[in-house]
TIRO-2110 file (N, C-alpha, C; in Angstrom, 1 decimal):
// TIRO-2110
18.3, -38.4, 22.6, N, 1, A
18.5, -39.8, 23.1, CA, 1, A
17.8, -40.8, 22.1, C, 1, A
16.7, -40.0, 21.3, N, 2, A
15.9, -41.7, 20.7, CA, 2, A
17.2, -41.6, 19.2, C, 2, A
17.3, -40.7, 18.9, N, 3, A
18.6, -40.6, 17.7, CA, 3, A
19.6, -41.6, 18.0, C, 3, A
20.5, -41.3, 19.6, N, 4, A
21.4, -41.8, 19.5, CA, 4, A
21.1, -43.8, 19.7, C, 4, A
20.0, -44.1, 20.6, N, 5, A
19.3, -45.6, 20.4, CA, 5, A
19.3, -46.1, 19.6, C, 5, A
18.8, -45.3, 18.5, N, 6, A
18.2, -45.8, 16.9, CA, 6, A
19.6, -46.1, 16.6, C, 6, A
20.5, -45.2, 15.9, N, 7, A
21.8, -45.1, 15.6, CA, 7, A
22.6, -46.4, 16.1, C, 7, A
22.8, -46.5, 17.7, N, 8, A
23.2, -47.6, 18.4, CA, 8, A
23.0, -48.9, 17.7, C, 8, A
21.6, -49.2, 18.0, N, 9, A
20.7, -50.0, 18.2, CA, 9, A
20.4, -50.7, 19.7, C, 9, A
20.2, -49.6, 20.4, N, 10, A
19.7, -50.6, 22.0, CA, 10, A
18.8, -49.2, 22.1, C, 10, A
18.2, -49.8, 23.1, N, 11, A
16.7, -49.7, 23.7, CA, 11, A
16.9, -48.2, 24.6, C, 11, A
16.2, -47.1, 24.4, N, 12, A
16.0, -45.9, 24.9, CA, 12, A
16.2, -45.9, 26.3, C, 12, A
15.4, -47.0, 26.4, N, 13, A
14.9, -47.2, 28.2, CA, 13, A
16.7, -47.3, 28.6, C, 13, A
17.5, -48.6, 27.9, N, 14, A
19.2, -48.5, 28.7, CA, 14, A
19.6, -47.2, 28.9, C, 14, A
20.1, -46.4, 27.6, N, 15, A
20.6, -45.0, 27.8, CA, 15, A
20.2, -44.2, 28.5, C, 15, A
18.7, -44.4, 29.4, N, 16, A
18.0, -43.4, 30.1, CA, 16, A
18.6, -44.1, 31.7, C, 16, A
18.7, -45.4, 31.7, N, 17, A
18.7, -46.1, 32.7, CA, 17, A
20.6, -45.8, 32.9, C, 17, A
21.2, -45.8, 32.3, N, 18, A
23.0, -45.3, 32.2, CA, 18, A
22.6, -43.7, 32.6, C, 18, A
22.5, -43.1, 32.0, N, 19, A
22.4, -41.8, 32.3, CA, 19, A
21.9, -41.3, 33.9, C, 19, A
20.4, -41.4, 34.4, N, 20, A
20.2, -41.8, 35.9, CA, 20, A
20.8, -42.5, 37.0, C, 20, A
21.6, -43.1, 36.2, N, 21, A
22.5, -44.2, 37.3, CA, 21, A
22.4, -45.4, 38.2, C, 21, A
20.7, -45.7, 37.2, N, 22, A
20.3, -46.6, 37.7, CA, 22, A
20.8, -48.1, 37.2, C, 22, A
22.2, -48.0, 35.9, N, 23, A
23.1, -48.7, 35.7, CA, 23, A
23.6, -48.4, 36.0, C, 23, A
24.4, -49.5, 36.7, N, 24, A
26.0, -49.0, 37.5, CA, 24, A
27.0, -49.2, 36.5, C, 24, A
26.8, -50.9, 36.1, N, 25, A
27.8, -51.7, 35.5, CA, 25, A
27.6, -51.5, 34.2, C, 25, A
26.7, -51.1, 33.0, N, 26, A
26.8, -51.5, 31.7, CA, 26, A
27.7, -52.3, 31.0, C, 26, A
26.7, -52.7, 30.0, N, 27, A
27.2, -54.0, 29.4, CA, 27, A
28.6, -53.8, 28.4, C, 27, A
29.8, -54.1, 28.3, N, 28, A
30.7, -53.8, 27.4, CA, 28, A
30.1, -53.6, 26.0, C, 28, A
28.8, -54.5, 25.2, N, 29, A
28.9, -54.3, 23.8, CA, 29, A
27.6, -53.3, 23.9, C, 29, A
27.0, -52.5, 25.2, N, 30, A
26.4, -51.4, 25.1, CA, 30, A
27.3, -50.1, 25.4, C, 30, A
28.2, -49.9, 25.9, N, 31, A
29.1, -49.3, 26.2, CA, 31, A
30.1, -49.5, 24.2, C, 31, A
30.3, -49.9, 23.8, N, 32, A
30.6, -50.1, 22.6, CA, 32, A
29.8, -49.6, 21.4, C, 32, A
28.8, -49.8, 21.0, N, 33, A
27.6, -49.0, 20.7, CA, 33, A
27.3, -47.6, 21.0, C, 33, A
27.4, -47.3, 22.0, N, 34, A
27.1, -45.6, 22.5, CA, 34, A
28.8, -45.2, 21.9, C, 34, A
29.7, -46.0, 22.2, N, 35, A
30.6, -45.0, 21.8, CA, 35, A
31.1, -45.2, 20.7, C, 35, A
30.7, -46.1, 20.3, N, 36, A
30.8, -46.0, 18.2, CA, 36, A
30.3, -45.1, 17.3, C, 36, A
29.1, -44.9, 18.1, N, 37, A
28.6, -43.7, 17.4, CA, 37, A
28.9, -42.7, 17.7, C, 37, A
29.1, -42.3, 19.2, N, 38, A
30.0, -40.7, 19.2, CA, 38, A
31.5, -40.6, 18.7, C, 38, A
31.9, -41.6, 17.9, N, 39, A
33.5, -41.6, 18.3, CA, 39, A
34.4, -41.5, 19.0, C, 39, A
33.6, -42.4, 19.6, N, 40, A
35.1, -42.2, 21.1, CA, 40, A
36.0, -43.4, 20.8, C, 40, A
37.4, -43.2, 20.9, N, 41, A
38.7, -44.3, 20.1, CA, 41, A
38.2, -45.5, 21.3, C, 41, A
38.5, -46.3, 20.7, N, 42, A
38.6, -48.1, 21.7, CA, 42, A
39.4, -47.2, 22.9, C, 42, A
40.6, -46.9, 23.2, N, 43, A
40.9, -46.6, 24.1, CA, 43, A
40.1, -46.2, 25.4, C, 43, A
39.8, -45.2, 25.1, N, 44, A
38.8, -44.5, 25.8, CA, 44, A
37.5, -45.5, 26.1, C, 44, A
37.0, -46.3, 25.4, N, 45, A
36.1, -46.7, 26.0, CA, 45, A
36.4, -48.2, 26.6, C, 45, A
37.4, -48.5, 26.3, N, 46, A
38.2, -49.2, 27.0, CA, 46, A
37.9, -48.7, 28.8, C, 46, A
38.4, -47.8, 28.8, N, 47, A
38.7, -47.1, 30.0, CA, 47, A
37.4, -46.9, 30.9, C, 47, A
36.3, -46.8, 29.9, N, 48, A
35.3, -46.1, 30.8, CA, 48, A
34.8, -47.8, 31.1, C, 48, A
34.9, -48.8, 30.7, N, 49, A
33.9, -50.0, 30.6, CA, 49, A
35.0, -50.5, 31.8, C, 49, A
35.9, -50.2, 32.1, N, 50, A
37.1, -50.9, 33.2, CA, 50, A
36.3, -49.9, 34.3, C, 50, A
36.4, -48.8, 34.6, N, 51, A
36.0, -48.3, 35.5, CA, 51, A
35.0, -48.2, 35.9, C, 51, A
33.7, -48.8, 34.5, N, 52, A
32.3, -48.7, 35.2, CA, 52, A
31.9, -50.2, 35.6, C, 52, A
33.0, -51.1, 35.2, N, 53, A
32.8, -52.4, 35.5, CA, 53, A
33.1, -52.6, 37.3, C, 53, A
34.1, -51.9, 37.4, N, 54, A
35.0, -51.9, 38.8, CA, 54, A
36.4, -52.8, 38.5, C, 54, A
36.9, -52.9, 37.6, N, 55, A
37.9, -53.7, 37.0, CA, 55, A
38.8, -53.0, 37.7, C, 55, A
39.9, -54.0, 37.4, N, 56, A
41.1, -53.3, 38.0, CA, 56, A
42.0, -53.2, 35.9, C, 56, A
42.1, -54.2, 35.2, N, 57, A
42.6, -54.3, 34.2, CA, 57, A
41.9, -54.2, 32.7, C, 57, A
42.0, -53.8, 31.8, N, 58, A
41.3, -53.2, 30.7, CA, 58, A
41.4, -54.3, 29.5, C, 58, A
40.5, -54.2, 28.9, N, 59, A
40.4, -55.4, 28.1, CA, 59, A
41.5, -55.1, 27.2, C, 59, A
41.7, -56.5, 26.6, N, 60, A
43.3, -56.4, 25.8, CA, 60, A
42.5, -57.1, 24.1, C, 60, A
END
């Protein structure tokens, strides 16, 4: 976890707080960040920031 923060750049405490579920909503450009570094395609995290938002429509 401190790898993937550093890497990111956001704060240990968020990815601990997303992971526990004590974020519901995360923020699109931290959701952006975690998955920049894993590689996950825009698509995909498109998808996950719509559904952790409660969105009905995915950013364009």
């Amino acid at each position: 976890m401190t790898q993937l923060a550093n890497l990111a750049g956001i704060h240990k405490a968020v990815i601990s707080k997303i992971e526990n579920g004590d974020t519901k909503r995360p923020e699109w450009k931290t959701i952006k960040a975690i998955a920049s570094i894993l590689d996950i395609p825009y698509e995909q995290r498109n998808a996950i920031w719509t559904w952790s938002s409660g969105r009905t429509h995915c950013l364009s």
